[in-house]
C-alpha positions as CSV (number, residue, x, y, z in Angstrom):
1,X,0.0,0.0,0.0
2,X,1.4,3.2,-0.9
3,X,1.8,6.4,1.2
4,X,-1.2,8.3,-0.5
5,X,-3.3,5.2,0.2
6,X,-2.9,4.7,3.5
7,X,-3.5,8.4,4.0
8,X,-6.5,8.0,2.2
9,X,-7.9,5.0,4.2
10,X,-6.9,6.9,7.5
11,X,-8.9,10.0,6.8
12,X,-11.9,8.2,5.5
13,X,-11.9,6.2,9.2
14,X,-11.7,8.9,10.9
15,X,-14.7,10.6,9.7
16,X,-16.9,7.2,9.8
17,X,-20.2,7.5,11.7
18,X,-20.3,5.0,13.7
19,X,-19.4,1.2,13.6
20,X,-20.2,-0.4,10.5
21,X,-19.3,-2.7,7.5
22,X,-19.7,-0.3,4.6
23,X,-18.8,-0.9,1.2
24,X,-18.3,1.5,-2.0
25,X,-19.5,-0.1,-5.4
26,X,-19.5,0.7,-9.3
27,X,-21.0,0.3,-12.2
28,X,-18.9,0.1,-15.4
29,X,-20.1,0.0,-18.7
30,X,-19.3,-3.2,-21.0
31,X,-21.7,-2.5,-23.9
32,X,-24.9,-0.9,-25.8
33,X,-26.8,-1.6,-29.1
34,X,-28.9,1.0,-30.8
35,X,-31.3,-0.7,-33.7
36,X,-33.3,0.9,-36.1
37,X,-36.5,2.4,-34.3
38,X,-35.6,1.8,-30.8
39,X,-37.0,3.0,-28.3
40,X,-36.5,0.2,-25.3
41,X,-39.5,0.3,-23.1
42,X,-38.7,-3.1,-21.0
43,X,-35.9,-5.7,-20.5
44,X,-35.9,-9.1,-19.2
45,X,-33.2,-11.8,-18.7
46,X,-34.6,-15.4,-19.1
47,X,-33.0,-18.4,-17.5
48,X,-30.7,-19.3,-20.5
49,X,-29.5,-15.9,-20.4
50,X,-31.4,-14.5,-23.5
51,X,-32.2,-10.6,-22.8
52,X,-36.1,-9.9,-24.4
53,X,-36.9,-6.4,-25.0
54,X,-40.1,-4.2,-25.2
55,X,-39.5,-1.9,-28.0
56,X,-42.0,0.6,-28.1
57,X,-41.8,1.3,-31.7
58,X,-41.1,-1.8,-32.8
59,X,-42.7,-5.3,-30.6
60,X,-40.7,-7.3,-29.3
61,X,-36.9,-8.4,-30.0
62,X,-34.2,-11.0,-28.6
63,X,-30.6,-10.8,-27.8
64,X,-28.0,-12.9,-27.0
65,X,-25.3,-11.3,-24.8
66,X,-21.8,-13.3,-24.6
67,X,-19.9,-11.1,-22.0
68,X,-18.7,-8.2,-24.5
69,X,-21.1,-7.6,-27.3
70,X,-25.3,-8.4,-28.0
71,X,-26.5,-9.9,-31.2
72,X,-29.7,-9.5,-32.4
73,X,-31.6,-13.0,-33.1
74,X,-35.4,-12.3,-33.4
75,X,-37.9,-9.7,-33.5
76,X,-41.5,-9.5,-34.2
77,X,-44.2,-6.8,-34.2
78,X,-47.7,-7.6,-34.5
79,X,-49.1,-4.2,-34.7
80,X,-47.2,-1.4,-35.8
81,X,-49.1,1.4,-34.0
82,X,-48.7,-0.5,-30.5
83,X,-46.4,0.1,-27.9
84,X,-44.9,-2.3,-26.5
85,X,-44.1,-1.9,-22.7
86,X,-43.1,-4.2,-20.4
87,X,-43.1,-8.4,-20.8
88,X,-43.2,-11.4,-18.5
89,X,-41.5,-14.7,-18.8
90,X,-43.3,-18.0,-17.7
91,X,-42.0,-21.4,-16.4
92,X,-42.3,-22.8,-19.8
93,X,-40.5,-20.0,-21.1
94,X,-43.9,-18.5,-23.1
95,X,-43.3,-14.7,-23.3
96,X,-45.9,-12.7,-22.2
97,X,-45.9,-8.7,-23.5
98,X,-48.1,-5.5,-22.7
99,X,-48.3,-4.3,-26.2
100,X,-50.1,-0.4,-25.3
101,X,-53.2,0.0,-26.8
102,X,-52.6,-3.6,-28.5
103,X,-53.2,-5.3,-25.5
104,X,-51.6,-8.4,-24.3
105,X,-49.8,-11.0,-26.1
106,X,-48.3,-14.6,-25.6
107,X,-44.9,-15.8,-27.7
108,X,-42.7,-18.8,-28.0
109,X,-39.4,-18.0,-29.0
110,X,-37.3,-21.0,-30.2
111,X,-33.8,-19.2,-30.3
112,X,-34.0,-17.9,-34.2
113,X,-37.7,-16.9,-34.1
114,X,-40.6,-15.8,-32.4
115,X,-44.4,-17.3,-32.5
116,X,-47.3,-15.2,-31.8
117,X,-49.7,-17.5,-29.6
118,X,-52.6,-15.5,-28.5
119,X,-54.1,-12.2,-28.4
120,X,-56.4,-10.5,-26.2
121,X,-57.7,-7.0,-25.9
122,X,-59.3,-5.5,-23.5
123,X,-57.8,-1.7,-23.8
124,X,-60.3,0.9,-24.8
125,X,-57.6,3.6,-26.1
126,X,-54.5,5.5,-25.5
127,X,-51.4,3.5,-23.7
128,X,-53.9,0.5,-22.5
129,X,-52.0,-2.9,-21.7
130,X,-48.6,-1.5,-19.2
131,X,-47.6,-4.1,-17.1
132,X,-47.8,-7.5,-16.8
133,X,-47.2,-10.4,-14.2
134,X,-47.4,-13.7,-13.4
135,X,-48.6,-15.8,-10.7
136,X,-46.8,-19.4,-9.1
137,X,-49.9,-21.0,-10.2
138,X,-49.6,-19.8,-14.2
139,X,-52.0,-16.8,-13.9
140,X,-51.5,-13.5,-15.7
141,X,-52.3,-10.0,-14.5
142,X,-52.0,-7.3,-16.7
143,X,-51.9,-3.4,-15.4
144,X,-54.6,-1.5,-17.6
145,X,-54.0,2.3,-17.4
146,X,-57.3,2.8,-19.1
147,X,-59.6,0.1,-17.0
148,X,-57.3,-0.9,-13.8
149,X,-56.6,-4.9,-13.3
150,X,-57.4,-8.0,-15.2
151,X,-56.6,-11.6,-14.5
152,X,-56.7,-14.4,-17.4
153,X,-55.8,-17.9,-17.9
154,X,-53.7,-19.1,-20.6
155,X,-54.3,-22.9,-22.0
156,X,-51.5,-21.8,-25.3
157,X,-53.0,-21.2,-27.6
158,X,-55.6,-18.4,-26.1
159,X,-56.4,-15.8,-23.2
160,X,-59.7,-16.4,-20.8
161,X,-60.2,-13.5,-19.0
162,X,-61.3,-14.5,-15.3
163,X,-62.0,-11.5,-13.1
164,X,-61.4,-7.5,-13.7
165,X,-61.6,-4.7,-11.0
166,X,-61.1,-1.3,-12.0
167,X,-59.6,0.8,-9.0
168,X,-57.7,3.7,-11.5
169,X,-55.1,4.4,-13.3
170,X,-53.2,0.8,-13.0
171,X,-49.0,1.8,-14.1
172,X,-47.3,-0.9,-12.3
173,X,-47.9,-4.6,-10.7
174,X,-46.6,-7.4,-8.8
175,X,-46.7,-10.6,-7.5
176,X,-45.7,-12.5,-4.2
177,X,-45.2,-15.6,-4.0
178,X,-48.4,-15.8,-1.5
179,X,-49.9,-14.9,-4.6
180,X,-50.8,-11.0,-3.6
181,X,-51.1,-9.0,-6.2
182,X,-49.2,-5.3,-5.7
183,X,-50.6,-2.6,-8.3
184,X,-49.2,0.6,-8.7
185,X,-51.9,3.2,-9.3
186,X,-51.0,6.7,-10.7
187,X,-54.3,8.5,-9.2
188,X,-54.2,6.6,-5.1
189,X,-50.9,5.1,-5.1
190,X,-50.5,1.1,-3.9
191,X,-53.0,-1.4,-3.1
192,X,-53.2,-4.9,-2.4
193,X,-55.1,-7.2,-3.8
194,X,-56.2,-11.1,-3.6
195,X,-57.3,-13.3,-6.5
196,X,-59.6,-16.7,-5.7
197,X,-60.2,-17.9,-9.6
198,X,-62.5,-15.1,-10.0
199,X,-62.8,-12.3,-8.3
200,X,-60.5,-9.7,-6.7
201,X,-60.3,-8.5,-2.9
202,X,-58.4,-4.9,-2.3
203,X,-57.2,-5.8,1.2
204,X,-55.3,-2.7,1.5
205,X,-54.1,0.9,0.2
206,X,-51.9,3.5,1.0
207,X,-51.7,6.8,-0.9
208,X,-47.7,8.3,-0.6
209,X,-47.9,9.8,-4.4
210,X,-48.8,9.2,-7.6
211,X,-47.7,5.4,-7.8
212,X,-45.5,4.6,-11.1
213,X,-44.4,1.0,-10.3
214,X,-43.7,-1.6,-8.0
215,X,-41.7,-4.8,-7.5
216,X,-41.4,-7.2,-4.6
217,X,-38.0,-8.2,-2.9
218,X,-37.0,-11.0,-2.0
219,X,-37.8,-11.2,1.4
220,X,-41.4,-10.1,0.5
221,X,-40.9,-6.4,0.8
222,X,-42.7,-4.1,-1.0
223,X,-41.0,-1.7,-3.0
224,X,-42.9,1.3,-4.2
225,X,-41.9,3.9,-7.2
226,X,-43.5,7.0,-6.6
227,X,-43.2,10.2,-9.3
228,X,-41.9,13.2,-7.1
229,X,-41.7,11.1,-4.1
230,X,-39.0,8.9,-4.6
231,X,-38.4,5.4,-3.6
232,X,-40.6,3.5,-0.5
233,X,-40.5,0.1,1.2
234,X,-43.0,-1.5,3.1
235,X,-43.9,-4.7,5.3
236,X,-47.4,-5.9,4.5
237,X,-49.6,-8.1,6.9
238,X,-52.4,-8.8,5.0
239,X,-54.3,-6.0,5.7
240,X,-51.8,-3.1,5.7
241,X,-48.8,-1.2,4.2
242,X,-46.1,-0.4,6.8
243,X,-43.8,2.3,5.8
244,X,-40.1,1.0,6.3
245,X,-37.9,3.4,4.5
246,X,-37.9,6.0,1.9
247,X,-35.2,7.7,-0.4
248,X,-37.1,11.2,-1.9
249,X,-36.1,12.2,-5.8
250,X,-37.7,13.8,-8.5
251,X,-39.1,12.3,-11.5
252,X,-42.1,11.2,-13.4
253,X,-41.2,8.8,-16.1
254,X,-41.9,5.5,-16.5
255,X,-39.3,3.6,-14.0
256,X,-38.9,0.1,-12.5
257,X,-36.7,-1.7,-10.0
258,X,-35.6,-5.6,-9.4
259,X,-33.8,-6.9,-6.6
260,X,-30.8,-9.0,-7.3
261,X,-30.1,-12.7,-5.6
262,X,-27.9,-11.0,-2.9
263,X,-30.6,-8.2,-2.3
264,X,-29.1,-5.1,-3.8
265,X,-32.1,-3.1,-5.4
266,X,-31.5,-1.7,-8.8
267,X,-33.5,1.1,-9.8
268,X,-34.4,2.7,-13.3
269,X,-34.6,6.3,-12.6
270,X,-36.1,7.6,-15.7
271,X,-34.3,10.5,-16.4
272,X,-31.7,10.2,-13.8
273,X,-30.3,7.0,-14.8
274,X,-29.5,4.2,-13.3
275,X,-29.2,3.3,-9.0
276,X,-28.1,1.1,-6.6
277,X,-29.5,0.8,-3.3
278,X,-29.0,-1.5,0.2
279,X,-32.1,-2.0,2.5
280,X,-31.4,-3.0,5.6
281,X,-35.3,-3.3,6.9
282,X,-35.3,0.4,8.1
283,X,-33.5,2.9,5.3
284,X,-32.4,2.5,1.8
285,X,-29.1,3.6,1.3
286,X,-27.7,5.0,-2.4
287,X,-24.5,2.5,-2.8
288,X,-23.6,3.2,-6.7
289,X,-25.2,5.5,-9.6
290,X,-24.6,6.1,-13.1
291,X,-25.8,8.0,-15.7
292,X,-27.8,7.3,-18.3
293,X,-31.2,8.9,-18.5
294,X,-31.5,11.8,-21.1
295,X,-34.2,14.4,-21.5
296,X,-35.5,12.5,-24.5
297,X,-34.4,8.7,-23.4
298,X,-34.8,8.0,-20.0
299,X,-33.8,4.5,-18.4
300,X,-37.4,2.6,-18.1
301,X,-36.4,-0.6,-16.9
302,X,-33.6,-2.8,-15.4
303,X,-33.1,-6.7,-15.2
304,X,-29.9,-8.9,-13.4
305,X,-28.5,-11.6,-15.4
306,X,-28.0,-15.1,-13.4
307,X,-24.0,-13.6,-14.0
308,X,-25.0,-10.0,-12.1
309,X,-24.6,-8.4,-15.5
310,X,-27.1,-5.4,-15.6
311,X,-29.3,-4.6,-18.2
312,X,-31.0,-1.5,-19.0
313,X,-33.9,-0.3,-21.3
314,X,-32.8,3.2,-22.4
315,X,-35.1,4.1,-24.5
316,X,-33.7,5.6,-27.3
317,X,-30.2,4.7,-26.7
318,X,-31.3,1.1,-26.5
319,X,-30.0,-1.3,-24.5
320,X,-27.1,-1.0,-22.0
321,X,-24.8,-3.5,-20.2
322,X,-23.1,-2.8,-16.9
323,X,-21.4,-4.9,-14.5
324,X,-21.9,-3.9,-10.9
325,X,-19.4,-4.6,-8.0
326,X,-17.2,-3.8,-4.8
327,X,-14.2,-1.3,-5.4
328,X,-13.7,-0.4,-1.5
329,X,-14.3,-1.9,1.8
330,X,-13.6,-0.5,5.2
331,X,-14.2,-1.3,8.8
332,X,-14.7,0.2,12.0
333,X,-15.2,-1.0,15.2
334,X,-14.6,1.6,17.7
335,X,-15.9,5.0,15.7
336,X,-18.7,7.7,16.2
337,X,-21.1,9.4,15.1
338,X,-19.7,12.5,12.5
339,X,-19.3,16.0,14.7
340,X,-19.6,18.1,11.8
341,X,-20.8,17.7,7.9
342,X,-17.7,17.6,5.6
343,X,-16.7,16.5,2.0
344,X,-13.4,14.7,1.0
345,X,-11.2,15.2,-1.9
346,X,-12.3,12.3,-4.2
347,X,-9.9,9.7,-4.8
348,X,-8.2,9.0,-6.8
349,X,-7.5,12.4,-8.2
350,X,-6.5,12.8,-10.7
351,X,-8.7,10.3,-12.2
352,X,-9.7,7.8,-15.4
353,X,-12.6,7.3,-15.7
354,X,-14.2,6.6,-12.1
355,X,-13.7,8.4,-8.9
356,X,-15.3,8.3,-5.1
357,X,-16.6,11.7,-3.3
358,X,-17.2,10.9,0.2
359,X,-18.8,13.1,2.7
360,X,-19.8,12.6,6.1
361,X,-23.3,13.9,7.9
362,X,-23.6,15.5,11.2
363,X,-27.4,15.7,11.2
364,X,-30.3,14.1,8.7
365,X,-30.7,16.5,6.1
366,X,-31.5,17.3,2.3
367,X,-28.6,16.5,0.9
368,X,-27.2,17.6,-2.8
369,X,-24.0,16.8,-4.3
370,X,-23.8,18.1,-7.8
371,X,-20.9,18.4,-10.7
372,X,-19.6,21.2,-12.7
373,X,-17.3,22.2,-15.1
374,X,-15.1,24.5,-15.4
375,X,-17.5,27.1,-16.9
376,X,-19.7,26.7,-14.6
377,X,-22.3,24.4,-16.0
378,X,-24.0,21.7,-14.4
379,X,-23.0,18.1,-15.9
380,X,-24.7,15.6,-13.3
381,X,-26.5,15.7,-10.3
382,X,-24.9,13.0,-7.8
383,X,-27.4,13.3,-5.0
384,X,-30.5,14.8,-4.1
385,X,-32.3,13.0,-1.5
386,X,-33.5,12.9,2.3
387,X,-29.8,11.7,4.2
388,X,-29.5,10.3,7.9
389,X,-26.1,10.8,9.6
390,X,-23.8,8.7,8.3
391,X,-20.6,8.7,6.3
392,X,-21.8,8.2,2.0
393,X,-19.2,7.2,-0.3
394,X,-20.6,8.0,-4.3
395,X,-19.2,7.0,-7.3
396,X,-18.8,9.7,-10.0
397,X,-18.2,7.6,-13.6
398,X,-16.9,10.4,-16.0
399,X,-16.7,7.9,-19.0
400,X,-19.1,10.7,-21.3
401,X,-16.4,13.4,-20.2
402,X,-13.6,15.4,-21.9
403,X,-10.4,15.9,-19.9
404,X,-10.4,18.6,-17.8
405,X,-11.1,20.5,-14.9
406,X,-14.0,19.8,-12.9
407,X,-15.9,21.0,-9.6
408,X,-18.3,19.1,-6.7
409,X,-20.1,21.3,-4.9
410,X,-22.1,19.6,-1.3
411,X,-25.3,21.0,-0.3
412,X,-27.0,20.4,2.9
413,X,-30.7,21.8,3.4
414,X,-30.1,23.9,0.2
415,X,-26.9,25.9,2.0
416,X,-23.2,25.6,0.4
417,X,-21.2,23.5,2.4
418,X,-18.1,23.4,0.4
419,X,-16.9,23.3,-3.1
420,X,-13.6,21.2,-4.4
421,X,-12.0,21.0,-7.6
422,X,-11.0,17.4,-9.6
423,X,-8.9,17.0,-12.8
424,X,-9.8,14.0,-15.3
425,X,-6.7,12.4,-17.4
426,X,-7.0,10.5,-20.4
């Protein structure tokens, strides 16, 4: 260990909040493809490791994915004016799409080619079919934004549609595997509902925002996507939705989140790209970020290969891979709480192309950590979120970024804190 290093490690110990295991991850970028016409709504990662895609302007495609590159091997779009949105895989590996104002479609893929099933519509106009899910027992749910939630059977070769309830504007849903149905609903936010064959029971609701999706973790938690409100996780009973922990950000595009086999949450910002969060039962804690959501291509939706390769939808800049992982682990046993808020110089520094800011919190507060150049202008916004004391360690990926100068700037409840200066090397 060098001299810098060790100098590094001792400051960052002594400004540790109090005893704890934390760890400082990254994404890094392996790959994209951009097709003709896309405009990547929804990704999912099947158990063979072929990545599906919604394509919004073009149905549904297929990619295989060897580590370094994608290749295109099917696509298929059954009604041009659609929009397809988000798809579903089942145990026999029939793909299952919310196809807009199409409605909802089955497929078989056989590795060169896709086969259109079935077809079932029961959208009256606009975006219709949004979201779709599936139960243990083979059942499909489908997220109506026009007329709220519908259940139907699916014997192969055609849809039965078995119950309907129509509690709003349905964006988002999910399933347990108690077989509660979670539905995000833009107007009331979530509710819970059960399903007996041919009926549905709300058995609960809870209105925090305008509801954009939801997913369910491992463990059974719910996690809620809220536009303006950020990101919440609940315990649910049966009858009720406990508040756990919340993260606030803007946003209101469409965004999703999946939990990966070692219970990091990934989350599809929209137009802030893509995040990385630790729950720990009672707060959700921002472990990685990068940035990928533009004004005109936000990041919809994210999906963990059975390798931890993440995918993204990206709209129109297609479809991402990132590999997410540990670059810095440090322990304390015997440390306290932070006396005063402060900001480190990032390391290292200079840098190429990645590169921590830490800062430490005295107090819970608004926090904003944002990056300039050397004119001035703003090129990302790190943080801006609802912070409990604690010492944060960010990652700042300037892979997009010309050599040069460039500025971090730490707010706390909207006052300057302090403002340092980095220099990226290529």
């Amino acid at each position: 260990m060098t001299k810098n290093n060790l100098l590094f490690l001792t400051i960052l110990l002594s400004l540790t909040s109090h005893a704890f295991s934390q760890s400082s991850h990254e994404f890094r970028y392996i790959t994209h493809v951009v097709d003709s016409n896309s405009s990547v709504s929804g990704v999912e990662v099947n158990n063979d490791g072929t990545i599906f895609i919604a394509n919004g302007r073009a149905g549904l495609w297929a990619y295989e994915f060897d580590g370094k590159s994608f290749e295109k091997t099917a696509q298929i779009n059954n009604e041009e004016n659609a929009s397809a949105i988000s798809l579903i895989f089942s145990d026999d590996g029939t793909i299952f799409l919310a196809n807009g104002f199409d409605g909802l479609r089955a497929y078989d893929y056989n590795g060169t080619s896709f086969t259109n099933l079935a077809h079932i519509n029961n959208t009256e106009n606009s975006m219709g079919a949004h979201d779709v899910a599936i139960s243990s027992d083979g059942t499909i749910f489908l997220a109506n934004t026009q007329n709220g939630l519908w259940a139907y059977e699916f014997d192969g070769a055609s849809f039965k549609n078995t119950a309907h309830i129509n509690d709003g504007v349905a964006l988002g849903i999910a399933v347990s595997s108690d077989g509660t149905i979670f539905l995000a609903n833009s107007h009331d936010g979530l509710r819970a509902y059960t399903y007996d064959g041919i009926s549905f029971t709300n058995t609960a609701h809870i209105d925090d925002g305008k509801a954009m999706n939801v997913t369910v973790g491992n463990d059974g938690t719910v996690f809620a996507i809220y536009a303006y409100n950020g990101l919440w996780a609940y315990t649910y009973d049966g009858t009720a939705f406990i508040n756990t922990a919340h993260t606030r950000y803007s946003g209101n595009s469409h965004t999703n989140a999946t939990e990966s086999p070692d219970g990091t949450l990934f989350l599809a910002r929209g137009y802030n790209g893509l995040w990385a969060y630790n729950y720990n039962g009672i707060s959700l804690t921002n472990t990685s970020f990068v940035d990928r959501g533009h004004s005109v291509s936000p990041t919809n939706d994210v999906a963990v290969g059975a390798d931890g390769t993440i995918f993204i939808a990206n709209g129109y800049d297609g479809l991402w891979a990132y590999t997410y992982s540990v670059i810095t682990e440090i322990h304390d046993e015997f440390s306290s709480m932070p006396s005063i808020n402060s900001i480190l110089q990032n390391y290292p520094n200079p840098f190429n192309p990645a590169t921590i800011i830490s800062y430490s919190l005295a107090k819970s507060a608004i926090v904003n950590l944002r990056i300039y150049d050397s004119l001035g202008r703003t090129v990302i916004t790190l943080v801006d979120e609802y912070q409990s004391p604690n010492t944060y360690f960010t990652n700042f990926d300037a892979s997009n970024l010309s050599s040069g100068v460039y500025y971090y700037i730490l707010r706390i409840d909207n006052e300057l804190a302090e403002t340092k200066k980095m220099l990226l090397l290529r």
